[in-house]
C-alpha positions in Angstrom: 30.4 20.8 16.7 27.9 23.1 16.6 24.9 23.3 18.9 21.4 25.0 18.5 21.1 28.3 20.4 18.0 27.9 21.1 15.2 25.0 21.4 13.3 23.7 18.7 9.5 24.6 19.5 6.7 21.4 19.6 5.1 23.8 16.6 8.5 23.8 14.5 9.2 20.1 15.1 5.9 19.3 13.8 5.5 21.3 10.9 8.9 19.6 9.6 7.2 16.3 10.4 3.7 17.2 8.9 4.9 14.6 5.5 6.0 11.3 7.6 2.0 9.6 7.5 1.6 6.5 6.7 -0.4 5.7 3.5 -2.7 2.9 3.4 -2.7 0.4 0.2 -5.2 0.7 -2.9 -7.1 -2.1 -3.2 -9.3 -2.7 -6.4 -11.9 -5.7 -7.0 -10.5 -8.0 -9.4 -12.8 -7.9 -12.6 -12.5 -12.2 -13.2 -14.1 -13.0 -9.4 -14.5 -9.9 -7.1 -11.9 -10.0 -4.5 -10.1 -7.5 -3.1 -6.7 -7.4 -4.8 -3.7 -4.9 -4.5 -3.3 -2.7 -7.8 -0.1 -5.0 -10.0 -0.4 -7.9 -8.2 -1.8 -11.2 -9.3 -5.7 -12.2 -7.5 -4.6 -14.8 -4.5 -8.1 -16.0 -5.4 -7.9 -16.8 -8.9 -4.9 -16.5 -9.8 -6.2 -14.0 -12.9 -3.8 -10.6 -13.9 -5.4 -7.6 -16.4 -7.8 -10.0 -17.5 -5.7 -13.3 -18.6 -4.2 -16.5 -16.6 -1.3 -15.9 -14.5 -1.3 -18.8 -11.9 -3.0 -22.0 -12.4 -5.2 -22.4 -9.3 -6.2 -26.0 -8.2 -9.9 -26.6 -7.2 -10.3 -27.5 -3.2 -13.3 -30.4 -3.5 
């Protein structure tokens, strides 16, 4: 098998590894009651999706 001749430098590694980040989720505010929702996902809140009814939501009294 072959073998490196010579050691990969902490500057080398790390410019090969300068694309593995971690990218945090878009949120948006849901235009029907202002919660923070993830972009194509029904509102946990309402239960609305691009405007219309998804998920029928039952009222805590």
């Amino acid at each position: 098998m072959a073998h490196p001749k010579r050691k990969t430098s902490k500057t080398r590694r790390d410019k090969r590894r300068t694309h593995y980040k971690a990218v945090a989720p878009t949120y948006v505010s849901c235009p029907n009651c202002g919660s923070s929702v993830l972009y194509h996902r029904v509102c946990d809140n309402c239960g609305h999706y691009r405007g219309q009814l998804a998920i029928e939501k039952e009222a805590i009294a």
